[in-house]
N, C-alpha and C positions, 0 to 999 in steps of 0.2 A: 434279523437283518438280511436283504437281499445281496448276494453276491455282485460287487460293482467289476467293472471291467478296467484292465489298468493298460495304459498307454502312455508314452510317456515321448519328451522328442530330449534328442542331442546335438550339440554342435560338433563337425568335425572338422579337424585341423590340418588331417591329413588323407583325405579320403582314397588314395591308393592303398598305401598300407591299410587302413580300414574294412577296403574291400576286401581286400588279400585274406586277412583275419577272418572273418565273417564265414567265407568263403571257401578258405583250405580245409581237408579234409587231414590233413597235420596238424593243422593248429584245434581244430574242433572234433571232440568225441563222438559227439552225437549228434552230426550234420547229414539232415534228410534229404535238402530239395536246394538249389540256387537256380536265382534269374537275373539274368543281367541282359536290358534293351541297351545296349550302347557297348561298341568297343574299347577297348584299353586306350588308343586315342583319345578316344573324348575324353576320360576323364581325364588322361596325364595333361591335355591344352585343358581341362578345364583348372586343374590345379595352377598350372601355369600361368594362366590369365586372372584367378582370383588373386595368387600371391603379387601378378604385380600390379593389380589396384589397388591392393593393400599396402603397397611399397610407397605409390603417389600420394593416398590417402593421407599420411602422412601418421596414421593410425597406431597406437601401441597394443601391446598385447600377440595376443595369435590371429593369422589370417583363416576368416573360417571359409571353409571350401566349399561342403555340402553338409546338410541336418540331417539326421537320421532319427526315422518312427521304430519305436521299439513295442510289440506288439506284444499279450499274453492272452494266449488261446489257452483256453477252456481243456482239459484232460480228454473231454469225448473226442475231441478233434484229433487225434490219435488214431480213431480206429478210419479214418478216409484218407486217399491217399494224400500222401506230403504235397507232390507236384503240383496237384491239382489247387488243393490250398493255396500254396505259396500263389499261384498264377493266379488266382480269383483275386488274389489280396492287393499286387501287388499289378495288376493291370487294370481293376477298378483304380486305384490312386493316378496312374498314368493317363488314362482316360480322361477322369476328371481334370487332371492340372497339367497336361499335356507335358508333361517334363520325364527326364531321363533317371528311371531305375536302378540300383541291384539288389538283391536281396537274396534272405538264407533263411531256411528253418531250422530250427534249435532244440535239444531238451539239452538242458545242463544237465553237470556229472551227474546229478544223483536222480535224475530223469523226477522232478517236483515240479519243471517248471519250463511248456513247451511253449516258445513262441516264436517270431517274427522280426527278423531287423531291415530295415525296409532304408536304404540309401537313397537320397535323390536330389537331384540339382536344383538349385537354385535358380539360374540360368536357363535361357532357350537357346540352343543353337540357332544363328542367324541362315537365312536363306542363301545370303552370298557373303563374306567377310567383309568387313569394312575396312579398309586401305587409306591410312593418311601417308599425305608425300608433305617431306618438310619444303616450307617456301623459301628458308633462309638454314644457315646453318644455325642447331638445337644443340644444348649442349646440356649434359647431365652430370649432377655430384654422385658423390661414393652411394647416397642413398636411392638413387635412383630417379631422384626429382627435378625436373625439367628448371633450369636456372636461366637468367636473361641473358648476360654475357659470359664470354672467354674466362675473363678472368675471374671468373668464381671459382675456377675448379683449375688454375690455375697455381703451381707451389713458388715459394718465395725465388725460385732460380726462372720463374719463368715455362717449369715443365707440366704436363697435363699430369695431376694427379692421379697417382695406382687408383681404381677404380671406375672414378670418373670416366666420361667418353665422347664424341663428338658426332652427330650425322651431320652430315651434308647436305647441301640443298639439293634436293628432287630425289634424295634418299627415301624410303619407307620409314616413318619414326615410329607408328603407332599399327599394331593389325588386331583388328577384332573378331573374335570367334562367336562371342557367346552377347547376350543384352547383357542388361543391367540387372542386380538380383530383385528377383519379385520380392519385395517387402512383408506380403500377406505373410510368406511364410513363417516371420519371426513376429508375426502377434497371437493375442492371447485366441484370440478370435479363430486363428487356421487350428490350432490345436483342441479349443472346445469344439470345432464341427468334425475334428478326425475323430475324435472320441464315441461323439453322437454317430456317425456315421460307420463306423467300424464294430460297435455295439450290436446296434443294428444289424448287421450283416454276420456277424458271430452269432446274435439270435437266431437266424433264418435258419439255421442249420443245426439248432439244440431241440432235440426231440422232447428231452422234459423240461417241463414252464418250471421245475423246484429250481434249473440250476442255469436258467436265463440269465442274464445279467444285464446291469443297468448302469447307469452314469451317473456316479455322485452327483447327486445338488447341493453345492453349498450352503444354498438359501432355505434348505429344509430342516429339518428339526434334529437332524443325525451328525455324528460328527464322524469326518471319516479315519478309518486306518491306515497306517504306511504297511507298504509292504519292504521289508528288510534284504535287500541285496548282500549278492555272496561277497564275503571278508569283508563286509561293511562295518567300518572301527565303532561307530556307534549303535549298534545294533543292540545294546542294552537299553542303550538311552531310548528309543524307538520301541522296542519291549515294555519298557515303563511307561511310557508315554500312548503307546496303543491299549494297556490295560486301561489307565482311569476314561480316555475317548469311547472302553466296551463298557465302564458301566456308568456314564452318562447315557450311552445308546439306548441299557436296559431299563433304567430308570423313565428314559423317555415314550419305550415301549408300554412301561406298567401304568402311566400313566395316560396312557391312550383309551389303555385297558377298563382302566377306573372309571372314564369318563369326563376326563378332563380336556375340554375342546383343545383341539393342534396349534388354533392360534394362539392358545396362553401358554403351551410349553413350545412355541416359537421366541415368543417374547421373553420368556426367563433364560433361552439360548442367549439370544439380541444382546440382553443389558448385564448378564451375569456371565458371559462367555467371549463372544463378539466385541461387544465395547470394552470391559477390561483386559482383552489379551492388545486390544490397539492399543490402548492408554500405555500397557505396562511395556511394550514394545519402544514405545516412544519415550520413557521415561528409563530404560534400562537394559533397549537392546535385545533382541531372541534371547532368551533364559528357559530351556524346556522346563527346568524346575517349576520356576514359576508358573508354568502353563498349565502345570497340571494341578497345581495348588488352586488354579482360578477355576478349572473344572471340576475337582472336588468341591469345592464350594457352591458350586451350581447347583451341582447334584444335589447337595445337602438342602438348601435354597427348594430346587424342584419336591425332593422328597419333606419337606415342613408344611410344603405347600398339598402335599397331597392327604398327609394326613388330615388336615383342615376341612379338607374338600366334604362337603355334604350336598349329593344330587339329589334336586329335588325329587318326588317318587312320581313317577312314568303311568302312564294310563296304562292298563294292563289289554295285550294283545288277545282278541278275543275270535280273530279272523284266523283261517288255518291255510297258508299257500306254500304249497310245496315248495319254491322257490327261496322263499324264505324264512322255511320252515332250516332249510341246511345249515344256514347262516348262523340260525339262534343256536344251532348246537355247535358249531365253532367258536360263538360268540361265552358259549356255557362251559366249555372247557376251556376258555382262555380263562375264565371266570374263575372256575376249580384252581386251575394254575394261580392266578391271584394269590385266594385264599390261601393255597400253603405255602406261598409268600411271604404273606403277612403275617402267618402264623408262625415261622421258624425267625425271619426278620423281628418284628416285632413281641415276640413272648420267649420262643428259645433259646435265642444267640443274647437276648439281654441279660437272661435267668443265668446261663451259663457265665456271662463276665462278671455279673453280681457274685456269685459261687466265687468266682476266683481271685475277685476281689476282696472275699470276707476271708478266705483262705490265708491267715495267720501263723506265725510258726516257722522253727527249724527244721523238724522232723515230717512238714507237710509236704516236703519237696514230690515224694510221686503222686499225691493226689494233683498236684501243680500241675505238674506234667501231663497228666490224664486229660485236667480239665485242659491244656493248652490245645492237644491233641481234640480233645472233641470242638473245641471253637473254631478250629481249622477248619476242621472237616466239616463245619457247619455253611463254615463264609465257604468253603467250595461250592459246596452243593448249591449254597442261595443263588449262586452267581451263576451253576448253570441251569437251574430252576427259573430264573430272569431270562437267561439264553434262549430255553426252548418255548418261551412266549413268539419268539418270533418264527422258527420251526413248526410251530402249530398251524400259524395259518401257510406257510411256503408249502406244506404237507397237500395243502389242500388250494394249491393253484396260486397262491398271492405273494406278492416281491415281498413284504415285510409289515408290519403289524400296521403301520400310516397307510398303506393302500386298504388292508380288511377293513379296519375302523372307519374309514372315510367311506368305505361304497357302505358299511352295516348302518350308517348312522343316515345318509340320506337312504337307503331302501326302507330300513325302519320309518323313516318319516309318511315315502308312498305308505305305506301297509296301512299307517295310522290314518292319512287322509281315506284310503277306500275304505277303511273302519269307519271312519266316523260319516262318510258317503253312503252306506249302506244303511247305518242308521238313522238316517235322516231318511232313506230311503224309506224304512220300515214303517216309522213317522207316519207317510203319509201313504195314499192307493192309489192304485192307478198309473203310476209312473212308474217307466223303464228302471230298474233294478242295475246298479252299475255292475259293469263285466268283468267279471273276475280274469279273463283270458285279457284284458287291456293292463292290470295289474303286473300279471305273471311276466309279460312280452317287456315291461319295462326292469323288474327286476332283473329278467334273461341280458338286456343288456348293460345294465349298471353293473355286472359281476364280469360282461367281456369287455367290461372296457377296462378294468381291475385286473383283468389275466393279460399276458401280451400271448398271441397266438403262436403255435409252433408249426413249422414250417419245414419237409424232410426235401433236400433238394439233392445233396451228394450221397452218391452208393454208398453202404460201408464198405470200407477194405476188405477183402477177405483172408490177409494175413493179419488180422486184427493181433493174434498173440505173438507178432513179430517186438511189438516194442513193447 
């Protein structure tokens, strides 16, 4: 599996204090770099201005102030400077959405996990403030909301209620700082282009294609993993829950492996995963348990379906192009891998629970134990023998076993077409001989559009062994 890249957004309630946080060199161990485009004004009116159209709103809950991008860069990103990072990161966002900044660079305590908290407004600050003057006298209750008459905030003696308040006419009632909040920023839509777009630009800067990273697709055939945040009370749950998501992954890999087109282990994702986790949602509410019981079952589902599987038998390759001569030996160690798959899956790990099964007796107890012991150590191993299906081809330039399979499957196809081009060529005399070099140019590019390209733009530090 290709390493995905993780971003994530927040809402903030209190974005002073937030900043402050983020920001101090008291409150954070391991704080590299801060950038703040905007003074402590702006945001203390910005907070001020959002809590009181929150107050008119008439709104429950918490007044959100500013959202905040929570970025996780990559461990190389270490050896360049912090400043320089943070500023790349963190002035392209400003650039593009013209809005007001702060941000901090981070490793937490146990330096696992270095990234980016990226603060920023909702609001634009206006050119000139907007100034309303009351035309008559305005009168407000305890909550702040603009009422017709006197006597609304008026108490049974006739006195102007604790709270309440009154402007006068050609008073100031209303001053505005800042617009109205861009709405982009709280749909699904602003967060999947930060994603795509921050990916992106963490590539440019990763010297090896093994440890690029990419953007989940939902829609693809993989299922993705949480990542578990520090004192996260569920973090078991999430542990559980991220195992059976790794060996649907594998299962989905082996069967790429085998031969079985992408679009049928899309479809057994679809109707065995997808549509029973909506059903069972709607029927009983998030239950990770059950979630993972419908993934299990997929799996099981996927893996019936593969043993079934019989490809038809392949014209045998008779043409020799260097190009894709590479491929077939990637394609032939993945192979290898396979079979000792199928071989410890299907003959070892069976034979061993048969044995433990047949295992009878009071006094069998340490043979029990032995055999438990070696079934363990069998499902480890199988599970990372599934693992490095994917390792195999990332070794050799490719995000995960769905990109090698997809360019091997159409290059093998050219190879076959000039195979069978040439032989017709043979056929007959007289006519141009097709070109092997028109071949080659095209598998050269079906495999770079499979690799994403690495791109070196920042020096490295050269206190690289500071952190």
């Amino acid at each position: 599996m290709a390493r995905h890249s993780f971003i994530r957004i927040v809402k903030i309630d209190g974005v002073r204090g937030r900043i402050n946080y983020i920001s101090s060199q008291a409150k954070q161990e391991n704080l590299y770099a801060t950038m703040n485009s905007a003074n402590s004004s702006f945001w203390r009116n910005l907070a001020k201005e959002s809590q009181h159209e929150f107050q008119k709103s008439g709104s429950e809950g918490k007044c959100i102030e500013a959202r905040e991008l929570i970025i996780a860069l990559p461990e190389v990103y270490t050896e360049y400077e912090p400043q320089q990072v943070l500023e790349v990161f963190t002035k392209s966002f400003q650039d593009r959405h013209q809005v007001r900044c702060v941000s901090a660079l981070h490793h937490n305590k146990k330096k696992t996990n270095y990234h980016i908290h990226l603060i920023f407004s909702e609001r634009q600050l206006l050119e000139e403030p907007e100034v309303k003057i009351a035309s008559r006298n305005m009168f407000y209750n305890e909550q702040g909301k603009h009422v017709r008459t006197k006597k609304e905030i008026l108490d049974n003696e006739g006195n102007v209620r604790s709270g309440c308040k009154i402007i006068a006419k050609g008073e100031v009632y209303e001053k505005r700082l800042f617009t109205n909040k861009n709405l982009y920023f709280k749909s699904d839509r602003f967060l999947t282009e930060e994603k795509k777009y921050y990916t992106e630009l963490m590539n440019q800067y990763i010297k090896n294609s093994v440890e690029r990273l990419e953007v989940f697709d939902k829609n693809g055939i993989y299922l993705p993993t949480k990542k578990i945040g520090k004192n996260n009370p569920k973090a078991q749950e999430i542990m559980a829950d991220n195992a059976v998501r790794t060996q649907w992954n594998q299962i989905a890999d082996l069967a790429l492996v085998e031969g079985m087109p992408e679009a049928e282990v899309l479809k057994v994702k679809r109707v065995e995963i997808t549509a029973k986790v909506r059903e069972s949602i709607e029927e009983n509410g998030k239950q990770p348990g059950l979630f993972r019981k419908i993934v299990l079952k997929a799996k099981e589902v996927l893996t019936n379906l593969l043993r079934k599987l019989a490809m038809p038998p392949k014209l045998v390759l008779t043409v020799d192009v260097a190009e894709f001569r590479k491929m077939k030996d990637i394609k032939s160690e993945l192979n290898q891998q396979r079979n000792a798959i199928y071989v410890l899956e299907e003959k070892k790990l069976p034979d061993l629970k048969k044995q433990l099964n047949e295992l009878k007796g009071i006094f069998k107890g340490k043979e029990r134990r032995v055999l438990i012991e070696k079934i363990a150590d069998a499902e480890e191993g199988l599970s990372a023998m599934k693992s490095h299906l994917a390792h195999i081809v990332m070794r050799h330039g490719y995000r995960n076993v769905q990109d090698f399979m997809s360019v091997y499957a159409r290059s093998e196809q050219l190879v076959r077409e000039y195979q069978k081009d040439l032989q017709e060529w043979k056929a007959r005399s007289g006519e141009a001989a097709p070109k092997k070099e028109s071949i080659r140019s095209q598998l050269k590019r079906l495999q770079e559009e499979a690799k994403k390209k690495s791109i070196t733009i920042y020096p490295p530090r050269k206190d690289k062994g500071a952190r």
